[in-house]
C-alpha positions as CSV (number, residue, x, y, z in Angstrom):
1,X,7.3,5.5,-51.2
2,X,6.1,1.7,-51.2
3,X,9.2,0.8,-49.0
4,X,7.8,3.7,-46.5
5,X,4.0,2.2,-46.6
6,X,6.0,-1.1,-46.1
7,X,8.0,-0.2,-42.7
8,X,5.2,1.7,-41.4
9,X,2.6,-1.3,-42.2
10,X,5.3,-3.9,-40.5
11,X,5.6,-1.1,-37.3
12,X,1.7,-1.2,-37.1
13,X,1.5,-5.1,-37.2
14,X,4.1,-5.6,-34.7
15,X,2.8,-3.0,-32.2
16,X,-0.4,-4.4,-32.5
17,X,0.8,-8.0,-31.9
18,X,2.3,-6.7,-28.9
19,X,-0.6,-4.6,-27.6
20,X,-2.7,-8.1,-28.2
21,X,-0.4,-10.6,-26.3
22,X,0.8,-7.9,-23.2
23,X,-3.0,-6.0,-23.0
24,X,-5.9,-7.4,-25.0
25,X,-5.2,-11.1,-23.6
26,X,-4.7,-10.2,-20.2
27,X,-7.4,-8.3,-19.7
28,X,-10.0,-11.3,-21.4
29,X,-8.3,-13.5,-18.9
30,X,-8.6,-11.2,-15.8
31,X,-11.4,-9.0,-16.2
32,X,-13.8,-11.6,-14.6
33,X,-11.8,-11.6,-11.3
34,X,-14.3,-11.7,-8.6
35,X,-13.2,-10.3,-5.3
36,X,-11.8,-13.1,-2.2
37,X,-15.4,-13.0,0.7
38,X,-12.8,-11.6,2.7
39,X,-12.1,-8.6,0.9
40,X,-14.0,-5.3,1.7
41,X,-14.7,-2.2,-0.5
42,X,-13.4,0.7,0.8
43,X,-15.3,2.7,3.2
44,X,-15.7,6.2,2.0
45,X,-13.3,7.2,4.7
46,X,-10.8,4.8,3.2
47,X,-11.3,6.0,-0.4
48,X,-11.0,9.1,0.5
49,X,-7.5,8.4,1.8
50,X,-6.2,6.2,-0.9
51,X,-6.8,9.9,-3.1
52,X,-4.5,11.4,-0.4
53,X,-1.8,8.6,-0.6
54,X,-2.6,8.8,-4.6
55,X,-1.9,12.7,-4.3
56,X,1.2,12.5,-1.8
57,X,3.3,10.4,-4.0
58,X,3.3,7.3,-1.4
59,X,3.7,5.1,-4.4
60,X,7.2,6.5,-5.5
61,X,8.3,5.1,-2.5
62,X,6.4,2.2,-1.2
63,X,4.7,-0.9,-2.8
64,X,1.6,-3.1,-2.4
65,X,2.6,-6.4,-3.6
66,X,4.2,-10.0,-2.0
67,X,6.0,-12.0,-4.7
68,X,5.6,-15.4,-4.8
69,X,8.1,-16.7,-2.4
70,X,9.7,-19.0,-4.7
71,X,11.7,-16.1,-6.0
72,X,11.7,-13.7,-3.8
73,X,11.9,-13.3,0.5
74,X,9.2,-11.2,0.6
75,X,6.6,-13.5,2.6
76,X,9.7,-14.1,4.5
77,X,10.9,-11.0,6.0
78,X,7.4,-10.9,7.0
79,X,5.1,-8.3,4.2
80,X,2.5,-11.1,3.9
81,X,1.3,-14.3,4.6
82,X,1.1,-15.0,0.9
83,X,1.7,-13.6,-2.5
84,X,-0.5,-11.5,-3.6
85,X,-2.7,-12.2,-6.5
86,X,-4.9,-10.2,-9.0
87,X,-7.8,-10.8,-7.0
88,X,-6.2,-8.4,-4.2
89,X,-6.6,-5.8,-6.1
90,X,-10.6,-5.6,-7.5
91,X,-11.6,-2.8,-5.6
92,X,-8.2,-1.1,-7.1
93,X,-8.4,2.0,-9.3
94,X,-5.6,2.6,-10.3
95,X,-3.7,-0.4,-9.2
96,X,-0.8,0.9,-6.9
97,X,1.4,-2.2,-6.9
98,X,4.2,0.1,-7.2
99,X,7.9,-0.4,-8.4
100,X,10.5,0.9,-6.1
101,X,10.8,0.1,-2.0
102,X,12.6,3.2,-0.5
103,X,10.6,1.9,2.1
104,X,8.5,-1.0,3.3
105,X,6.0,-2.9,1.6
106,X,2.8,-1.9,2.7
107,X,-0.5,-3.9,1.2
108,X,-0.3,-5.6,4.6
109,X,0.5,-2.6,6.8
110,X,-2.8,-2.8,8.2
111,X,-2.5,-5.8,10.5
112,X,1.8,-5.3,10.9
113,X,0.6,-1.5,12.2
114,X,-2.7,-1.0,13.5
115,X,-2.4,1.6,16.0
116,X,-3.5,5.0,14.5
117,X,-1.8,6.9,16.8
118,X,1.6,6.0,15.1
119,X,0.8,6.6,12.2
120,X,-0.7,10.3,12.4
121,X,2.6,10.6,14.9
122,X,4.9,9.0,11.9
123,X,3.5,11.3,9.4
124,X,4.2,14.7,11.3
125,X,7.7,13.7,12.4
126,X,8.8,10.2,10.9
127,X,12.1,10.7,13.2
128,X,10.2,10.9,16.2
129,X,8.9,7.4,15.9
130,X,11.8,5.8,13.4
131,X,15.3,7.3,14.4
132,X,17.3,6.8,11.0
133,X,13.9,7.0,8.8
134,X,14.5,9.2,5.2
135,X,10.8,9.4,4.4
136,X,9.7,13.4,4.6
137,X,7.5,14.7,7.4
138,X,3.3,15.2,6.2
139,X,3.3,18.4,8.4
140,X,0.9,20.7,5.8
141,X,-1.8,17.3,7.1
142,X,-2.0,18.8,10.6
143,X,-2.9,21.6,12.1
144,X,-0.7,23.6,14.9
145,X,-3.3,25.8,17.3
146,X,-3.5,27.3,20.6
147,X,-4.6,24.9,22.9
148,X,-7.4,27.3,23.6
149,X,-8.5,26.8,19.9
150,X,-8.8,23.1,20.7
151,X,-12.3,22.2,19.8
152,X,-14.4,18.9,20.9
153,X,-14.3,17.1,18.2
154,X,-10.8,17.8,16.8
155,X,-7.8,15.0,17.0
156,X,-5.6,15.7,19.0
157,X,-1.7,14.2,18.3
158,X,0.7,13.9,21.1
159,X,4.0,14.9,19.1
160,X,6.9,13.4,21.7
161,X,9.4,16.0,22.2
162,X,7.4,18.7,21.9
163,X,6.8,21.7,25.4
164,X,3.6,22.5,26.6
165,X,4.4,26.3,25.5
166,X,4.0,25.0,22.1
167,X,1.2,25.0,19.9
168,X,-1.3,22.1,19.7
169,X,-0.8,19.1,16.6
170,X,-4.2,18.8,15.3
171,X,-5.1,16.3,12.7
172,X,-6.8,17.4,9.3
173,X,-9.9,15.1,7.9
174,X,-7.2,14.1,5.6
175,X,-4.6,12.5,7.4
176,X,-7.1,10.8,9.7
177,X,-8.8,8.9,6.2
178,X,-4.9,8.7,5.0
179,X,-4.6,6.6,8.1
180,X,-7.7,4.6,8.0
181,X,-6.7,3.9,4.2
182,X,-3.6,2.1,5.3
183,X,-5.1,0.5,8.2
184,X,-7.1,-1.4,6.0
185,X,-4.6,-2.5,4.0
186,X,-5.3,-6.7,4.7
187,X,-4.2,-9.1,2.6
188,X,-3.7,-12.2,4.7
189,X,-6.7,-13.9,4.2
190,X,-7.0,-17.3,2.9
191,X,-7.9,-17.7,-0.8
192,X,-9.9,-21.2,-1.6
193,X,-7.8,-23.2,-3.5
194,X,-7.7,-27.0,-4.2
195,X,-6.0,-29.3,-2.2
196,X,-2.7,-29.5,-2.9
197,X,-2.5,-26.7,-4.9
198,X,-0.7,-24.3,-2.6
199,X,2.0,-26.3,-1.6
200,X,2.4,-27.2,-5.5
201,X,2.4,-23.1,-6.4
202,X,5.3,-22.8,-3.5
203,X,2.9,-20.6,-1.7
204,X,2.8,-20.3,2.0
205,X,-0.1,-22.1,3.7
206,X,-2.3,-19.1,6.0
207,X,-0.4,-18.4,9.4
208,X,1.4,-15.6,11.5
209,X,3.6,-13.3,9.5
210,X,7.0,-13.1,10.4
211,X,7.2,-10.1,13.0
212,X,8.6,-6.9,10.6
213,X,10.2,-3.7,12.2
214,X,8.9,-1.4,9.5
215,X,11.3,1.2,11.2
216,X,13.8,-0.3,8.5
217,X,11.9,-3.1,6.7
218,X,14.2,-5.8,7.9
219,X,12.9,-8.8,9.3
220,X,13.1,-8.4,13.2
221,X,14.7,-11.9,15.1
């Protein structure tokens, strides 16, 4: 019985070590992050949309972080201008950093994809915009209606391919503040840093990205 007391006593002081050193400390050391002046909140419209990326499982397949470049190619093949650091993330809840890149990074997609248009055209039919893409069409995000039915106010998509006998692509609130949540996914501002200290770190100096075809991810020439 004392044995028992003993392993479950050692257990206890080693999981608590652990949860000191790999949560407790990090979070003394971090939770005083104040957020870069050029990093919005969301807009309600954007927060919003982050729920819908939250909801759609965007995070199984797509990250939003730049490694530092002294390890990795990321700033490289052109996903930032710079690694990304903790301050990136303030307005963050939950963080979704992600862990897996079935397809393009995309804390930066904001200024590498601007145009709305493709992306309420990428989410109803990826393959009409990407040839070779594997991520799913959003469809249940739009509407299909009789072009009758159309009303004023509604967004209309223009889905290539598809006849004029065929039913109007409408866009749901939800995919239009899906959009405007990835659209304002920036990172590339500057963060203020001593002199010096950026070429020490190995950490790429503000400039233009590399140009990225996100078709694929690869770096384009």
């Amino acid at each position: 019985m004392k044995q028992t007391w003993l392993l479950v006593g050692g257990a206890l002081v080693v999981i608590g070590f652990a949860w000191m050193v790999l949560v407790g400390i990090p979070h003394t050391m971090l939770v005083r992050v104040e957020a870069p002046p050029g990093l919005e909140p969301y807009t309600e419209s954007q927060a919003r949309g982050r729920t819908v990326y939250i909801r759609n499982g965007c995070i199984y397949c797509h990250t939003q972080q730049v490694r530092d470049d002294a390890f990795t190619s990321d700033v490289a093949r052109g996903w930032g201008r710079r690694p990304t650091v903790p301050a990136d993330y303030v307005y963050d809840r939950p963080h979704l950093m992600g862990t897996m890149r079935t397809g393009p990074d995309l804390i930066n997609v904001g200024i590498r994809l601007p145009d709305p248009e493709w992306h309420l055209i990428h989410f109803y039919d990826p393959r009409a915009v990407v040839e070779w893409s594997i991520m799913p069409p959003y469809r249940f995000l739009f509407d299909e209606v009789p072009e009758e039915e159309v009303g004023p106010d509604d967004r209309v998509v223009a889905i290539p391919g598809r006849g004029p006998d065929e039913p109007v692509v409408v866009a749901t609130p939800d995919v239009l503040a899906l959009v405007d949540y990835l659209r304002s996914l920036n990172r590339s501002y500057p963060l203020a840093q001593p002199a010096g200290a950026a070429e020490d770190a190995g950490i790429a100096e503000p400039g233009e990205p590399a140009e990225v075809d996100d078709r694929s991810g690869r770096t384009m020439p």
